[in-house]
PyMOL CGO cylinders between C-alpha atoms (Angstrom):
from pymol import cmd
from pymol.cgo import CYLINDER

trace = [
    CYLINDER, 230.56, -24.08, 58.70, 228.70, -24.30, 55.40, 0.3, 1, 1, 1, 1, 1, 1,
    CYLINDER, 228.70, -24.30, 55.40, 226.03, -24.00, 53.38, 0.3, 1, 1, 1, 1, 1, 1,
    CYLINDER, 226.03, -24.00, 53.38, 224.20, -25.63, 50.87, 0.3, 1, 1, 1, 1, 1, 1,
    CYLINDER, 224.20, -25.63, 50.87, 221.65, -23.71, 48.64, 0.3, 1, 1, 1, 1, 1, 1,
    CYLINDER, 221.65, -23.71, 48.64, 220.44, -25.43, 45.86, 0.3, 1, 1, 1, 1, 1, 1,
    CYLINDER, 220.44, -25.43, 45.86, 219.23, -23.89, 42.71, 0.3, 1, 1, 1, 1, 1, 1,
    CYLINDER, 219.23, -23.89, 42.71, 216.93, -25.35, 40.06, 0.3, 1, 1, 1, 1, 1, 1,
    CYLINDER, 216.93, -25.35, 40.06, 216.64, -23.04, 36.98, 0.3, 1, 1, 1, 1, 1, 1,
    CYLINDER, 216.64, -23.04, 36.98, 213.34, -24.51, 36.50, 0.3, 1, 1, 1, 1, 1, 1,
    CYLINDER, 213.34, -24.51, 36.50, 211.66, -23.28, 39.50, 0.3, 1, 1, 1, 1, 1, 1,
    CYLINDER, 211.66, -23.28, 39.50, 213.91, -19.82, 38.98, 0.3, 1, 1, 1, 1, 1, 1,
    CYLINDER, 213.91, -19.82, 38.98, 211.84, -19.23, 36.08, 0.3, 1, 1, 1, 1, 1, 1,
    CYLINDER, 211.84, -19.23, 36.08, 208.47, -20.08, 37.40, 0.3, 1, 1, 1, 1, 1, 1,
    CYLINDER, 208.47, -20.08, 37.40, 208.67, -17.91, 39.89, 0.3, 1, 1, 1, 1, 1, 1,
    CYLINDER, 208.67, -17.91, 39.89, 209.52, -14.93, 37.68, 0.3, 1, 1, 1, 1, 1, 1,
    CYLINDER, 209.52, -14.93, 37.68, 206.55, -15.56, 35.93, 0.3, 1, 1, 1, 1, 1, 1,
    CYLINDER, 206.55, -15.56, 35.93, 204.03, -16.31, 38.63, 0.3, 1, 1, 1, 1, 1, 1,
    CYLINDER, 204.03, -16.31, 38.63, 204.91, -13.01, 39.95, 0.3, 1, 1, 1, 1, 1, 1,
    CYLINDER, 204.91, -13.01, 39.95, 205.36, -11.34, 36.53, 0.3, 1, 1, 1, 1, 1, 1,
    CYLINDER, 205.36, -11.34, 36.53, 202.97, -13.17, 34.74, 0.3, 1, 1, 1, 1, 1, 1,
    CYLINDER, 202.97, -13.17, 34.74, 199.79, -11.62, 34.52, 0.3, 1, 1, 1, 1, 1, 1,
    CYLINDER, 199.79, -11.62, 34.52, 197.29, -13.88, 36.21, 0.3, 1, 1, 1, 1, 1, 1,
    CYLINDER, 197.29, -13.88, 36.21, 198.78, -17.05, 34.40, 0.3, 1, 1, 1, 1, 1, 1,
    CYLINDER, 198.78, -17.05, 34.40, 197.18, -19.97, 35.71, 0.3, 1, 1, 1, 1, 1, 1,
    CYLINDER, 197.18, -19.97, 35.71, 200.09, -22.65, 37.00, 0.3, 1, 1, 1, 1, 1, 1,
    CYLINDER, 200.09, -22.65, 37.00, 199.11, -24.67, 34.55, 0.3, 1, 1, 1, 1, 1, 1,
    CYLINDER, 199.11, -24.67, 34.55, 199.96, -22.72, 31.68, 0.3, 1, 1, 1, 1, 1, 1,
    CYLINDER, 199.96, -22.72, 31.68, 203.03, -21.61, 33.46, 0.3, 1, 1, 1, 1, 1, 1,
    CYLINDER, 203.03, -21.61, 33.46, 203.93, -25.33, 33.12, 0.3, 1, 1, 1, 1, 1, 1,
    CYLINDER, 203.93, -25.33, 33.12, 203.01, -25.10, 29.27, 0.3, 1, 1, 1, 1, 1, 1,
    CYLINDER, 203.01, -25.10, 29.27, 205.34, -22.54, 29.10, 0.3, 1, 1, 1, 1, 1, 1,
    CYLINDER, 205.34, -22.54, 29.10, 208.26, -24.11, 31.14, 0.3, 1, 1, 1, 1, 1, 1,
    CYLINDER, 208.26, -24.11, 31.14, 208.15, -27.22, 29.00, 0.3, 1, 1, 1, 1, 1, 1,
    CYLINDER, 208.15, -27.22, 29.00, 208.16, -25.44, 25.60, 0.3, 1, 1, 1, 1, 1, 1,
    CYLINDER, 208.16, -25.44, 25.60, 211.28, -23.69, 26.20, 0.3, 1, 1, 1, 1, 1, 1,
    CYLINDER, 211.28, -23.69, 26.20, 214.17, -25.00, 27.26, 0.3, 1, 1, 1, 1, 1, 1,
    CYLINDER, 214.17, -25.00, 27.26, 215.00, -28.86, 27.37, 0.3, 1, 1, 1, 1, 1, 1,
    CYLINDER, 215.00, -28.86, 27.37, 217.52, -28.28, 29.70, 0.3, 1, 1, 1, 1, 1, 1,
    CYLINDER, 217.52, -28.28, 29.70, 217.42, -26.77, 33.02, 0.3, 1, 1, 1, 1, 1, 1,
    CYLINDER, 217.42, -26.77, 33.02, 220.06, -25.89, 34.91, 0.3, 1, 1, 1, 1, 1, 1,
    CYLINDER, 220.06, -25.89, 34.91, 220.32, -27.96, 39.09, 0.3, 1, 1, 1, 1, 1, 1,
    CYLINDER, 220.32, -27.96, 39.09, 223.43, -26.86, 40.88, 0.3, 1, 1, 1, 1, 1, 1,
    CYLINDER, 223.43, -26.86, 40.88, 224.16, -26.42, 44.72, 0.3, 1, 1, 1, 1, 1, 1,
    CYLINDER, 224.16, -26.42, 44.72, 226.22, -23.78, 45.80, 0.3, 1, 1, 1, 1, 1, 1,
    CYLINDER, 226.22, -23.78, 45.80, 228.32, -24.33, 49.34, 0.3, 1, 1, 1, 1, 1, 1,
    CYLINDER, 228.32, -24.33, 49.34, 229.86, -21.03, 50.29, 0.3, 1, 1, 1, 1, 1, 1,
    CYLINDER, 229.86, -21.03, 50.29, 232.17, -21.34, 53.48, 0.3, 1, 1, 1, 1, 1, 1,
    CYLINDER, 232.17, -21.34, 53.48, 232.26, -19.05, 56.50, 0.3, 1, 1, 1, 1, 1, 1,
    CYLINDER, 232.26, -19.05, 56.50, 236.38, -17.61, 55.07, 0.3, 1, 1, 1, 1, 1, 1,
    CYLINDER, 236.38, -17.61, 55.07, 233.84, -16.21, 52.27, 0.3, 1, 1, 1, 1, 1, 1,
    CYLINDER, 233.84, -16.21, 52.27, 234.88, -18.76, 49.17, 0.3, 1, 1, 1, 1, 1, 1,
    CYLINDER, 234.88, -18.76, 49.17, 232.28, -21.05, 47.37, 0.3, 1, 1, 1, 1, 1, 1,
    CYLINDER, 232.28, -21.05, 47.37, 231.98, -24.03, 45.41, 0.3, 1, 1, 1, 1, 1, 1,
    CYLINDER, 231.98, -24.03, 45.41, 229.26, -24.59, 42.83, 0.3, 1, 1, 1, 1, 1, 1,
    CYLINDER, 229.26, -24.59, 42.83, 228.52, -28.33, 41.77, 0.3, 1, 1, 1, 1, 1, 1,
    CYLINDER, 228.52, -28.33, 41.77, 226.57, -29.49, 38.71, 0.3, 1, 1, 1, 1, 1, 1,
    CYLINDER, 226.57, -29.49, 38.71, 223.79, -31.48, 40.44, 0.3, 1, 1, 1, 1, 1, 1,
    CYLINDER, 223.79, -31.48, 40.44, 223.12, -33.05, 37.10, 0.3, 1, 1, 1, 1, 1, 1,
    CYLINDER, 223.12, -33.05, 37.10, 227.07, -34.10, 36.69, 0.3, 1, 1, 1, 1, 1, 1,
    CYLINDER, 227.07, -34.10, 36.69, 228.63, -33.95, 39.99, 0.3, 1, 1, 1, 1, 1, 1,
    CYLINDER, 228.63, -33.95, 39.99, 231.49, -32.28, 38.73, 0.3, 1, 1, 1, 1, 1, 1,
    CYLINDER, 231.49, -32.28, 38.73, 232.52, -28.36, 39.80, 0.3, 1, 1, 1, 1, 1, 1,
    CYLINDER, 232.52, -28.36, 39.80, 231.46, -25.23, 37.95, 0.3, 1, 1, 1, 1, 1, 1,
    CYLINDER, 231.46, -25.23, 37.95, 233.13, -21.73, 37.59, 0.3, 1, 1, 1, 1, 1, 1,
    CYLINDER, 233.13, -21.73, 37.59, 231.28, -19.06, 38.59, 0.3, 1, 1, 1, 1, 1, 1,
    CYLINDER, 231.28, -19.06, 38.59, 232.49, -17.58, 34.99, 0.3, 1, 1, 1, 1, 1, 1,
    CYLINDER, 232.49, -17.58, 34.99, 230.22, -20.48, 33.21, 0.3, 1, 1, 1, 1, 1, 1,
    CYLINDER, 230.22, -20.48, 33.21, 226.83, -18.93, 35.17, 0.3, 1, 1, 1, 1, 1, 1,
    CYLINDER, 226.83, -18.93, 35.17, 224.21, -18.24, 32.95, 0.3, 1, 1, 1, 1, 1, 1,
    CYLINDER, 224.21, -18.24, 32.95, 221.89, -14.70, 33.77, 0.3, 1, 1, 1, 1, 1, 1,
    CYLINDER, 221.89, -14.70, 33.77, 219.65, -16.28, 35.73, 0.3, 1, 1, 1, 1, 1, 1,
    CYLINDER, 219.65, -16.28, 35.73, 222.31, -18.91, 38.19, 0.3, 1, 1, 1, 1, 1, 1,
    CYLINDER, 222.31, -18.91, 38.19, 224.47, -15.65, 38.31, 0.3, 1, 1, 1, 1, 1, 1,
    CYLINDER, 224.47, -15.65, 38.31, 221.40, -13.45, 39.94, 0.3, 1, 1, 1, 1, 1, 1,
    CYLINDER, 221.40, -13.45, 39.94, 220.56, -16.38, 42.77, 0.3, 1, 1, 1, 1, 1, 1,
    CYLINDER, 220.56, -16.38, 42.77, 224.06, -16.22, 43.55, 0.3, 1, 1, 1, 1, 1, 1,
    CYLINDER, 224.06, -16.22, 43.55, 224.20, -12.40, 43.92, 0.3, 1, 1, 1, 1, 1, 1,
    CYLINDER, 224.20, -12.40, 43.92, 221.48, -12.85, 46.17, 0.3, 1, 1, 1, 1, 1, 1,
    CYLINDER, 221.48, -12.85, 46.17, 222.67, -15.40, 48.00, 0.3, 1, 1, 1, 1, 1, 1,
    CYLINDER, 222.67, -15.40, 48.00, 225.51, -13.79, 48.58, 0.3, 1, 1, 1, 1, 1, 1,
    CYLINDER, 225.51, -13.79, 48.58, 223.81, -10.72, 49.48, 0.3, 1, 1, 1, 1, 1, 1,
    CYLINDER, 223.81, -10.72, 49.48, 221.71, -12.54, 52.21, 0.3, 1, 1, 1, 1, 1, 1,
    CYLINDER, 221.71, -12.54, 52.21, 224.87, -13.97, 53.95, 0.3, 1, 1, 1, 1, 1, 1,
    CYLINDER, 224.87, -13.97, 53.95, 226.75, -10.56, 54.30, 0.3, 1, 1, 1, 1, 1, 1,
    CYLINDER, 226.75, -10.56, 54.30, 223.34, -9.03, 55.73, 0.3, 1, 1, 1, 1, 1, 1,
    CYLINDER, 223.34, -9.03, 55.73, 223.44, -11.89, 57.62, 0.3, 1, 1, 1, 1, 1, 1,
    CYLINDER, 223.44, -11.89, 57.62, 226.88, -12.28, 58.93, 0.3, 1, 1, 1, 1, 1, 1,
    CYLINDER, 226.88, -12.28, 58.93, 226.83, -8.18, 59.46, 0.3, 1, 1, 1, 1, 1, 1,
    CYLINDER, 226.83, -8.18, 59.46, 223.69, -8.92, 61.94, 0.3, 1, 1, 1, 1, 1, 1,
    CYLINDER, 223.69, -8.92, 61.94, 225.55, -11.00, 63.70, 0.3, 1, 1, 1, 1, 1, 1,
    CYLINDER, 225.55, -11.00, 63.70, 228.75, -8.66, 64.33, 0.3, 1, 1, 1, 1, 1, 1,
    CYLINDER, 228.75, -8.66, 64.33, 226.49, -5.61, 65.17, 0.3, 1, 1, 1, 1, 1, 1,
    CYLINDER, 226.49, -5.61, 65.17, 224.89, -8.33, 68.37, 0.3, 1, 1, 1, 1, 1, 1,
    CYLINDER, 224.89, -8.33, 68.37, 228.24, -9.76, 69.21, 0.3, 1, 1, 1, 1, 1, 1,
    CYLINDER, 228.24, -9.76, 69.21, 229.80, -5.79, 69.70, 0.3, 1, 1, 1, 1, 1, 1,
    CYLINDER, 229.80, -5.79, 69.70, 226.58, -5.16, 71.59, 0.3, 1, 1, 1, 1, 1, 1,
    CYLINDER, 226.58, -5.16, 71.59, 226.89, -7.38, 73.77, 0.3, 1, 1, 1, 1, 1, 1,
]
cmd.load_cgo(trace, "trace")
């Protein structure tokens, strides 16, 4: 099995500021968004059930080390990674219960 989560740097960042942002309105998040960076990182991250992970370069379609993660890619993957062990520890604790 695997699975595909896709993160857009873009959206990353505007949620950090909605919830950080002191009653900015979405539209001035936007203002902000589109004054910083002209690039934005899109990649998709398939991480297998044996517990490895690829990470392709929506933009390129070519592979990415995890090394080449800026802050931001590197924290969704920590929690993505995160969420699967919770999740795959779950499911042990039901399967030895039953």
């Amino acid at each position: 099995m695997v699975t595909n989560v896709r993160f857009i740097e873009r959206d990353y960042y505007k949620n950090v500021i909605a919830e950080n942002g002191e009653q900015l309105s979405e539209q001035q998040i936007e203002k902000i968004l589109d004054a910083s960076e002209p690039f934005w990182a899109d990649l998709t991250f398939k991480f297998f059930e044996n517990g490895s992970m690829i990470i392709i370069d929506n933009h390129t379609e070519l592979q990415v080390p995890l090394s080449s993660l800026n802050e931001a890619a590197c924290e969704f993957y920590a929690q993505q990674r995160i969420k699967m062990i919770k999740a795959k520890l779950r499911n042990q604790k039901i399967t030895e219960a039953s």
